[in-house]
N, C-alpha and C positions, 0 to 999 in steps of 0.2 A: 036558287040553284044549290045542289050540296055542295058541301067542301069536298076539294079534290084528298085522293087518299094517297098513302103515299106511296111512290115511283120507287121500286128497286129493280136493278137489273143482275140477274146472274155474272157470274162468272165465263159462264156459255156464253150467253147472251151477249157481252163486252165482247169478247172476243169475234163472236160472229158478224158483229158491229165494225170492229175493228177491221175484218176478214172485207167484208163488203165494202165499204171504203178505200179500203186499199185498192182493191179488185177496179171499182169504179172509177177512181185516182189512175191507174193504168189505161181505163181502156177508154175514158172518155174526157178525162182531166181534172183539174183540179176543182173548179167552180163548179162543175154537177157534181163529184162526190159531196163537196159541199153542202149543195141543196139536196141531195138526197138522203146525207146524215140529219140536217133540217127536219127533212117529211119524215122520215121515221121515227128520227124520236118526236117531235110535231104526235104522232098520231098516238102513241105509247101516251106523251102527256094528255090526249083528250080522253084515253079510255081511265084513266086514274082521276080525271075529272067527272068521266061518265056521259061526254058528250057523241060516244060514241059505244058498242058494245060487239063484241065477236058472236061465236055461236062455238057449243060443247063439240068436242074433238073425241066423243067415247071409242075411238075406234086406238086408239092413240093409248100407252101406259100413261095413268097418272090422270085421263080424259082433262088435257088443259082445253083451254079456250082458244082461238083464235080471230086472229084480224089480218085482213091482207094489205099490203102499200106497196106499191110499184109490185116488181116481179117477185117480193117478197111476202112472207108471212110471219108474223109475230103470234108467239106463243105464251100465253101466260097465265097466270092463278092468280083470282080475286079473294078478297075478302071486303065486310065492310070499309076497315081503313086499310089495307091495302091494294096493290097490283104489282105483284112480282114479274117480271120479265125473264122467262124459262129460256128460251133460244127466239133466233132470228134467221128464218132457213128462209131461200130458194124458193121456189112454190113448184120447181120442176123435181126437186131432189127426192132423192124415201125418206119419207118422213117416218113412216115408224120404226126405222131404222135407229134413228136420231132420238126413239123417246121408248124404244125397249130395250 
């Protein structure tokens, strides 16, 4: 297996973290925002390991990648050693809103 590369996450991207969380902490409680900050970053860390990969977003500025977990989508830019984390949107919201 290669070595996993490494995990940055935006500034965006924290926040939108943080944003979801919160949000989930509200409407459902504490122990599923819990587990669902788990699955997200959970899946963030498999794609930086490679045990999982998105598909090209060219419609999008910038054509990042994505991957979807729960009702969300993770946005990001690979390279060999890394996988930066661009944002963490909604999967209902406009997106190219959010990336033009």
């Amino acid at each position: 297996m290669k070595p996993a590369r490494k995990l940055t996450l935006t500034l965006k991207a924290r926040t939108d973290l943080r944003e979801i969380v919160d949000y989930t902490e509200q409407k459902w409680g504490e122990g599923q925002a819990e587990k669902y900050f788990d699955k997200i970053m959970g899946k963030c860390r498999d794609l930086a390991a490679g045990l999982v990969s998105g598909r090209k977003r060219a419609e999008l500025k910038g054509s990042p990648s994505s991957y979807p977990v729960g009702s969300h989508i993770i946005f990001y830019q690979e390279t060999k050693r890394n996988i930066r984390i661009l944002r963490i949107l909604h999967g209902a919201r406009d997106l190219p809103r959010h990336f033009n």
